[in-house]
N, C-alpha and C positions, 0 to 999 in steps of 0.2 A: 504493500500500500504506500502510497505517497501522501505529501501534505494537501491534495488539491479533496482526496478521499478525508483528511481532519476539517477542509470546508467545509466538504457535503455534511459531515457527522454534527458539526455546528451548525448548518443551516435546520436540521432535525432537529436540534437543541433547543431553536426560537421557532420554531412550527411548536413542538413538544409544550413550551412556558403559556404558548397560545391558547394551547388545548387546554390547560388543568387551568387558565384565567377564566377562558371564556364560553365552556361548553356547562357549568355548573349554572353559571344563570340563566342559559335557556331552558332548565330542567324547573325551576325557582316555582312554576306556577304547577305544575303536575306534582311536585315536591308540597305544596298546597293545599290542591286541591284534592289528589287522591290518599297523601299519609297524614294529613291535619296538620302540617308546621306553620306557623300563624306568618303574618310578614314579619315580626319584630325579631324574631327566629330567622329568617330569611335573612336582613337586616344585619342581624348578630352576625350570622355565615361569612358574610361581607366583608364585615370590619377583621374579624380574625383573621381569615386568609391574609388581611394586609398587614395585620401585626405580625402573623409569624413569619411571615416573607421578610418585614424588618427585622426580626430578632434574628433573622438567617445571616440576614444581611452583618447586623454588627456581631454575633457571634463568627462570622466566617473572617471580622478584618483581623481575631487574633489568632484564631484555628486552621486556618487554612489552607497556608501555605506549609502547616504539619502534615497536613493528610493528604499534598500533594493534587496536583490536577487531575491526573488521570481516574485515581480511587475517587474523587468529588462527585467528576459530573457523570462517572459509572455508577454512584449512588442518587445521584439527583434525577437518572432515567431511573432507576429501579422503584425509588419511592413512588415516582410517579405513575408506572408501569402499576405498582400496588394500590395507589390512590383510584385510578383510574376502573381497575379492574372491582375494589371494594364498594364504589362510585355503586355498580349495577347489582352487587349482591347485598348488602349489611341490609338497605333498607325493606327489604323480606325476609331475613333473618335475623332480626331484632327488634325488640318491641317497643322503644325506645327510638323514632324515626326521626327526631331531631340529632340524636347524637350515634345514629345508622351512618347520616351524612357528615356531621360535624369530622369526624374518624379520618374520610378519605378528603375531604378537602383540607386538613389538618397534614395530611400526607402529600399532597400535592401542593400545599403552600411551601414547605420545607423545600420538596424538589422544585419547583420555579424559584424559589430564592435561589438554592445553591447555583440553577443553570444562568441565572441573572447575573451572578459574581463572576462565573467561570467561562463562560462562555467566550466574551470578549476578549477578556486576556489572553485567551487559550487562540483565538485569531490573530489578537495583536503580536503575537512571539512570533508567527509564522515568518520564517524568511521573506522577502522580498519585497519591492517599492511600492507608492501609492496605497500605503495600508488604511487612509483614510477611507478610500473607496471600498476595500475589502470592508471595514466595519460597516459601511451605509446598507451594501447589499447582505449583510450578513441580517442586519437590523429590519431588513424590509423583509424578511420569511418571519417574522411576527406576527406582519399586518397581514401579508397572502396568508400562514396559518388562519388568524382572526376570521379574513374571507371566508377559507373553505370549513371552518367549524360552523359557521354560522349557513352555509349556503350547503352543503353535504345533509349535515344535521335536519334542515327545511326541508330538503328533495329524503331523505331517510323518512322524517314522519309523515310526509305526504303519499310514501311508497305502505310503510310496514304501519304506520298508524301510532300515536301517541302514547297506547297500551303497551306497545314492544319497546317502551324508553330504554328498559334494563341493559336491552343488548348493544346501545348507542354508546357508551361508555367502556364497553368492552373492545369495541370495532376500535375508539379511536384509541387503545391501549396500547396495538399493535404498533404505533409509530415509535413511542421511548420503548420498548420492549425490544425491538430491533437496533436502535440504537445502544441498549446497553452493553451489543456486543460488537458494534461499529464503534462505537466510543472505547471498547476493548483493546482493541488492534493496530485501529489508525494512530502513526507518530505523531507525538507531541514535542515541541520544543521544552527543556530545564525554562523554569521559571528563573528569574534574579538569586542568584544564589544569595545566604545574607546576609555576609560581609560584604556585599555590593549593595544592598537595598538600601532606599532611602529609610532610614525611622518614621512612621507616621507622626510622631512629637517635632520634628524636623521639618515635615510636610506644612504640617499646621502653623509652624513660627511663618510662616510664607504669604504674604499678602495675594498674590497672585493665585494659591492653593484655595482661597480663599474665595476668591473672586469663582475660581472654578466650580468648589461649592454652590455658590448661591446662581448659578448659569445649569448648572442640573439639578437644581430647586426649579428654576423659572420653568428649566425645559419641561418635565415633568407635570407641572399645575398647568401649564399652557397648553400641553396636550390631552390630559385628562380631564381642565374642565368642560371643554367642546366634548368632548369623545362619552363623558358621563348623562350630559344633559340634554345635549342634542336632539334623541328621542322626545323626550321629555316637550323640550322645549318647539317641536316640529308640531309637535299632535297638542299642545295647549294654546303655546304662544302664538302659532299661526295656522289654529286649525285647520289642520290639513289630516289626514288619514292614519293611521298608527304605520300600517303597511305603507303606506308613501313616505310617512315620516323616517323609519327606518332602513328603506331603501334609498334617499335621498340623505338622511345626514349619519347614522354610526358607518353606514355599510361603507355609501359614498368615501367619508371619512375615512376609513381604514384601507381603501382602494387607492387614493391621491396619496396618503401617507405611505402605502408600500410603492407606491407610483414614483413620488419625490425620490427614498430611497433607491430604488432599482434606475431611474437614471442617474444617480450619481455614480453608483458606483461603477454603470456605465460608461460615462463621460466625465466624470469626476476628475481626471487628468487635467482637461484644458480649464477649470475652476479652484482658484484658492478657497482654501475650507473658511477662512475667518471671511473673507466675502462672500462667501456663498452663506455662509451663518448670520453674515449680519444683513441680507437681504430676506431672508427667512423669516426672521424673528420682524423684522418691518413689515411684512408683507401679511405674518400672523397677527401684529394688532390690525393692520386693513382687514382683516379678515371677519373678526371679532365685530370692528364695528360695522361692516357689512351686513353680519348676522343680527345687530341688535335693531341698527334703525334703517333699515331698508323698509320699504311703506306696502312688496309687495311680497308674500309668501316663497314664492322661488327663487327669487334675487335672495330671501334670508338663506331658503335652503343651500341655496351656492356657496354663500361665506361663510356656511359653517361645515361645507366639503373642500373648501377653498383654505380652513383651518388646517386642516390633514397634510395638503400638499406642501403648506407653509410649517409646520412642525415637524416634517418628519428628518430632517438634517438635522435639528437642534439636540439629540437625544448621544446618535452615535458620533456627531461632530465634536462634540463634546468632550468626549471618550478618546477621540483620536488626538484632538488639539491637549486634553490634559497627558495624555501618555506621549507623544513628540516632546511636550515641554519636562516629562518628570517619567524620562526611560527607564531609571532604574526603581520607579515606586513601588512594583511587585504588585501582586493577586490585592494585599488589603487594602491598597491602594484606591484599584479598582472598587472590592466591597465597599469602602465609602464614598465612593461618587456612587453605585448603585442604591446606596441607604439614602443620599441624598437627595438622589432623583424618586428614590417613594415618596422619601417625605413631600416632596411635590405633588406628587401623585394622588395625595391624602387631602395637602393645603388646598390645593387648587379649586376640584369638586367640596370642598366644605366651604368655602367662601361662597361661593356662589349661592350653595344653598342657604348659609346664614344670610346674604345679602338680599335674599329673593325670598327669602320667610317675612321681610319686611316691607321690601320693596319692590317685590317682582323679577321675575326670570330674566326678564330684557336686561333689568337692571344688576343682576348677580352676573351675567356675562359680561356686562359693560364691566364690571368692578376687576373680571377673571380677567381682562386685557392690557392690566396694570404687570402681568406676567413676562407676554413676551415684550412690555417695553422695557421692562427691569432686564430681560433675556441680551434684548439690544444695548443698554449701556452700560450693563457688567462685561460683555464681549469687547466692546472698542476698549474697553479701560484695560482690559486682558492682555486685548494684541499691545498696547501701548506697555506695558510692564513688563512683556515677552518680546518686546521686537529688538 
């Protein structure tokens, strides 16, 4: 095997983190309506999944680089391989259908944390140039995941019927399952051995470490809070149909976002990553306010698919622009810029909804586009302390 077969096994890796995100909430209402979990239960599911994907997070900036790359994300497929597979059995062999499910999403948060920490680095080591392109496209088998869980899943229940849920979680098993023995095999590059590594206490004295932080915070909340509300906000804000809602803004969104990524890492060559990021994040508050005061239903739904295409460089540009500047930071490195970008991912969607319990949807999104402006002048301040 060569390194081009450790791409493929990564590209599986964020298919894999896609599946265990985002095939449990389309189960949310059969989970419901057929075992009795109330929504606040639901709710609960939610939040946990995102806490123990942080606690993976900052547990993996001190453990991780002990247990090595290769043993990690061969356990990060396995958990999820088990999460996925307990996904279709606990909740008919337990009596107890909150915590049938609590179990294997409890098991699949663990494996998307660990494949979130590992994954990247595990790219970024790879020999060879323009690795920034290597991480966009690595980052856009996320979004196409997100697509075909949501678009497979749809044409599944429409085939076998809502009844036969159980075996939907089993099917999509088979993608970490086969990975954990492609993740077996395929060469890895030695991580920063760590008399080379920089100390994370060292990282942090770093203004500019800094700055990178708070640019995978903005990335983060600026992508999640389109990507959380969108629905929401499609089928209330500008009644329009649930079904057109989310065909037009999550789907949309996750389509232009794998879309931005897959041309970069195409073309990504004849573009500077801090230009192409600091058109991005300009282009995602146009986005935002496109989506809030446009006066006409489709024009909103545009700007808030028009978000997708505008975010999806800020996540892995990030990524690549903090590891150019800090080669030798190692795996926990990475684990805190992935904890930082949760936390994003947490801030973002709860702003909105605190500002729109007040003041309305339009205006919780108006307030979420304070992100990617923050995204735009922690970036120039960035390149100017790196140039």
């Amino acid at each position: 095997m060569t390194y081009k077969h450790t791409l493929y096994a990564s590209y599986l890796g964020y298919i894999t983190q896609s599946i265990v995100n985002n095939l449990p909430p389309l189960l949310f209402v059969t989970f419901n309506e057929r075992f009795g979990v109330s929504l606040s239960e639901l709710g609960f599911l939610v939040s946990i999944n995102f806490a123990i994907q942080m606690l993976t997070d900052l547990l993996a900036v001190k453990y991780i680089d002990r247990i090595g790359h290769r043993r990690g994300v061969v356990l990060a497929q396995a958990l999820s391989t088990a999460g996925l597979v307990l996904l279709g059995i606990l909740p008919y062999a337990m009596g107890n259908a909150f915590v049938a499910i609590l179990i294997p999403v409890a098991l699949n948060a663990v494996g998307g944390g660990l494949l979130e920490v590992l994954v990247s680095p595990i790219v970024e080591s790879l020999p060879g140039e323009h690795k920034e392109k290597k991480m966009s496209l690595l980052h856009s088998f996320y979004c196409w995941g997100h697509v075909a869980v949501v678009l497979f899943s749809t044409l599944y229940f429409s085939l076998a019927g809502i009844a036969s849920w159980r075996w939907l979680p089993l099917l999509w098993a088979v993608v970490p399952f086969v990975n954990v023995f492609f993740y077996g095999k395929v060469p890895l590059c030695a991580p920063v051995p760590e008399h080379l590594r920089i100390p994370l206490r060292q990282l942090f004295s770093k203004k500019v470490f800094l700055l990178f932080l708070v640019m995978m915070i903005c990335a983060g909340a600026s992508e999640q809070a389109m990507s959380q509300w969108s629905s929401l906000f499609a089928e209330r804000g500008l009644s329009v149909t649930k079904a057109m809602g989310d065909l037009l803004g999550p789907c949309a969104f996750a389509v232009l976002m794998g879309l931005s990524r897959l041309l970069y890492g195409i073309f990504g060559a004849r573009l500077k990553i801090r230009r192409a990021m600091g058109f991005s994040a300009a282009l995602c508050v146009l986005s935002y306010l496109i989506a809030v005061f446009s006066p006409r239903p489709l024009v909103a739904l545009f700007g808030c698919a028009l978000t997708g295409l505008s975010v999806g460089l800020l996540w892995p540009g990030t990524f690549s622009v903090v590891a150019r500047a800090f080669p030798q930071g190692g795996t926990a490195m990475f684990a805190v810029l992935a904890l930082a970008g949760d936390v994003g991912c947490s801030v973002g969607p709860g702003l909105v909804g605190w500002v729109s319990a007040g003041a309305g949807l339009p205006m919780g999104l108006l307030a979420a586009a304070a992100f990617p402006m923050m995204m735009l002048v922690s970036s120039v301040a960035s390149r100017r302390k790196t140039a």
